[in-house]
N, C-alpha and C positions, 0 to 999 in steps of 0.2 A: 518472431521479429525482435530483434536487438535493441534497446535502448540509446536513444541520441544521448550522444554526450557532449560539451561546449566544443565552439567549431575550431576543427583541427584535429581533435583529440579522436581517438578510437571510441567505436561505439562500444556502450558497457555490455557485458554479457549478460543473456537473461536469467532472470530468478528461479530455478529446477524445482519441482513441484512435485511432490511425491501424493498423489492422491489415493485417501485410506474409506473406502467406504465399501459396504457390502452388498447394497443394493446396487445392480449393476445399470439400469438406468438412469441411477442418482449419480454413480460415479463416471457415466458418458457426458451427463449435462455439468457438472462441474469442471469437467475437459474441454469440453465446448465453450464454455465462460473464461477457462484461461485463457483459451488458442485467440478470442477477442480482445483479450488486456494486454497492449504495448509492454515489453521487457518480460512476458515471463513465458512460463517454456514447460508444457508435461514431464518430468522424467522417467515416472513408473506411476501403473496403478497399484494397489492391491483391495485384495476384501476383505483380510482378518489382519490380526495384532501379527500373527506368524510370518503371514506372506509378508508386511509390512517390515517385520522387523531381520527379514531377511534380505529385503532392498537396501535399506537401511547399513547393514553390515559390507554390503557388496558395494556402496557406495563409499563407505569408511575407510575397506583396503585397497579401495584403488582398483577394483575387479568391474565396476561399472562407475560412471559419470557421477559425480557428485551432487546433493541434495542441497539444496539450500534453505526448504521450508517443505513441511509435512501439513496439508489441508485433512483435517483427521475428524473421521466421525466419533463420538463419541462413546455409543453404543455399538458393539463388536462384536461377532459370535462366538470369541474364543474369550475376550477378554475385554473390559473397557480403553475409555480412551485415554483415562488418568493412570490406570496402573501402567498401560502401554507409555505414557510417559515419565511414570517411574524408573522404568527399566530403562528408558534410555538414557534418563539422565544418573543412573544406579551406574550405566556402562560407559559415562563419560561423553555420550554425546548431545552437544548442545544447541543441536538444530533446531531453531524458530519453530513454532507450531503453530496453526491457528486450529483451533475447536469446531467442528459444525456440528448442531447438535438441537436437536428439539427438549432436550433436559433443561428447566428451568430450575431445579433444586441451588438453592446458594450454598450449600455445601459442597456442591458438583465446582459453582464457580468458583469459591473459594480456595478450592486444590488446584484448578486451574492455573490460579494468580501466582500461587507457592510455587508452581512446577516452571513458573516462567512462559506459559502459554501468553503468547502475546495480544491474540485478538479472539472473539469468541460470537462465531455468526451465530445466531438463531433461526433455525426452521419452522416453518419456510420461508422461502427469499425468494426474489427475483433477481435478475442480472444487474440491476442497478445497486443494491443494498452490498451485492459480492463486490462488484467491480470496487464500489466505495471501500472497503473495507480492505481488496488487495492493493489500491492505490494506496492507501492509508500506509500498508506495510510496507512497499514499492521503495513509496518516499524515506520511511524511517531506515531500510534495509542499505537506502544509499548515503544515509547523512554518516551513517557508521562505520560503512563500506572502510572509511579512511585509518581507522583506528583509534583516533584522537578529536575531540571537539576544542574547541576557542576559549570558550569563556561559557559565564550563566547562560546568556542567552542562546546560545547554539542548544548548551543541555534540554532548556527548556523549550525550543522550535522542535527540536528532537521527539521529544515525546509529546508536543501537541502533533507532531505527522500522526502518531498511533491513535491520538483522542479522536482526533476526526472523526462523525459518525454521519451516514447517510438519514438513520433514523431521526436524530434531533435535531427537535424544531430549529428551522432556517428565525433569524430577526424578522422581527412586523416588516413587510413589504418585499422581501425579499422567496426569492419560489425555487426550486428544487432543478426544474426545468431549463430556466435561464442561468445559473449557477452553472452548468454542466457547460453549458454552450460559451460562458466568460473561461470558466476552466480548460475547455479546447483551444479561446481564441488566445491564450498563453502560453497554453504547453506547441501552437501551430507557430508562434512567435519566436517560441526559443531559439538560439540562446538568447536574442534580442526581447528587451524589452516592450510595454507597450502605457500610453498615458490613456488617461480614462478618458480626455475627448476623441483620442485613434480608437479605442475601444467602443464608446458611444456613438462613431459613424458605422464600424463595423458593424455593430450588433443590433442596428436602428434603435436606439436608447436615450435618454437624456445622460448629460454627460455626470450629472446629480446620481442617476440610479447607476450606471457607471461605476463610479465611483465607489459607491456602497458594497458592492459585489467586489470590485477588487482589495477594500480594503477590510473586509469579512475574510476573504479569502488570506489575505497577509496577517489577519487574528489570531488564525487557525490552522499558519504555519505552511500554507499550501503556495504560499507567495510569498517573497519578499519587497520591500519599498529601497527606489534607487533616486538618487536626486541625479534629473536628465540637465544638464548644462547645453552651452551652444546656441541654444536659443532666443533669439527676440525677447525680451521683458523677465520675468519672473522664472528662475527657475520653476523645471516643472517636474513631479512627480512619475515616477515611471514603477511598473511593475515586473518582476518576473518571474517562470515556475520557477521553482525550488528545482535546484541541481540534482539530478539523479545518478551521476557519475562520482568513483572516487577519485578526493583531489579536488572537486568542483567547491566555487566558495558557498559559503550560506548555508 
């Protein structure tokens, strides 16, 4: 499924997924978890560093489709998942990586960081924990898309897209559940806006808790705040997802 991009514009292409893992039911369900997340796209499996870095080459001359991020286990039968990112970054190639990996060693993560590994799930996971963490990359992979940011604050919305975390703790009163459910009824809004009392009918909500979720959400770089004009009395507060196309502002 292709990515909506602001109306008019072509939809963005999706994000190519080179999934690296050796156990081959681990690397069905991690296929399965992409084929669910809006804008991104299988482009090859493999099960070792070799096969891996053999897609990888055939994606660099132009002999197969391009790669745009490598989901990479960490632990490999031929070789890990950091010296495998040695070498590619030894070979000039600087394709996004995310780590999956039950290695909790902070020496493991520490290389990680060095090699430029952007995100690093921990095993096990559910679909929710992934989902969070390739939206996390989604949004960052499109703020970039453009080549050039604005100003501080673009830099800094930039890499709170990567901070995002599924695991950490939501604020007092706020739940995981209905977070996900404000985060649809935004990204269903796009490219339009939407204000916390349109939000608080749709989601049967006080317009208070409303509120609070969209403007968590705009803390944490997953929204931004628009001031709605046109209307009766006070201007009023509007929300929107963060643009996923390049070119898009925000």
């Amino acid at each position: 499924m292709n990515g909506e991009g602001p109306a008019g514009s072509a939809p963005s292409p999706d994000i190519r997924v080179l999934v690296v893992e050796d156990e081959r039911l681990t690397a069905e369900a991690h296929a399965a978890y992409l084929a669910r997340l809006p804008g991104f796209a299988v482009a090859a499996t493999a099960g070792s560093g070799a096969e891996a870095m053999r897609a990888v080459r055939a994606a660099v001359s132009g002999a197969a489709p391009a790669i745009d991020l490598i989901l990479l286990d960490v632990n490999l039968p031929d070789t890990t998942g950091i010296e495998f990112c040695r070498s590619l970054r030894a070979a000039g190639v600087e394709t996004d990586v995310i780590a999956v990996t039950a290695v909790r060693d902070a020496s493991v993560v520490r290389s990680a960081v060095s090699l430029g590994i952007v995100q690093y799930l921990i095993k096990p996971f559910g679909f929710a924990a992934f989902a969070e963490k390739l939206e996390s990359y989604r949004d960052f992979h499109a703020r970039i898309a453009g080549g050039t940011v604005t100003d501080q604050q673009e830099v800094d919305s930039t890499f709170a897209a990567l901070r995002r975390d599924h695991g950490a703790p939501l604020p007092k009163g706020l739940t995981a559940e209905t977070l996900e459910r404000v985060r649809g009824a935004l990204r269903e809004a796009a490219p339009l806006g939407v204000s916390a009392s349109e939000l608080a009918a749709s989601q049967q909500v006080s317009r208070v808790t409303a509120r609070r979720y969209l403007e968590h959400l705009a803390d944490t770089g997953a929204a931004r705040r628009e001031q709605r004009y046109g209307t009766p009395g006070r201007p009023e507060v509007e929300y929107r997802a963060r643009a996923r196309t390049p070119g898009a502002e925000g």
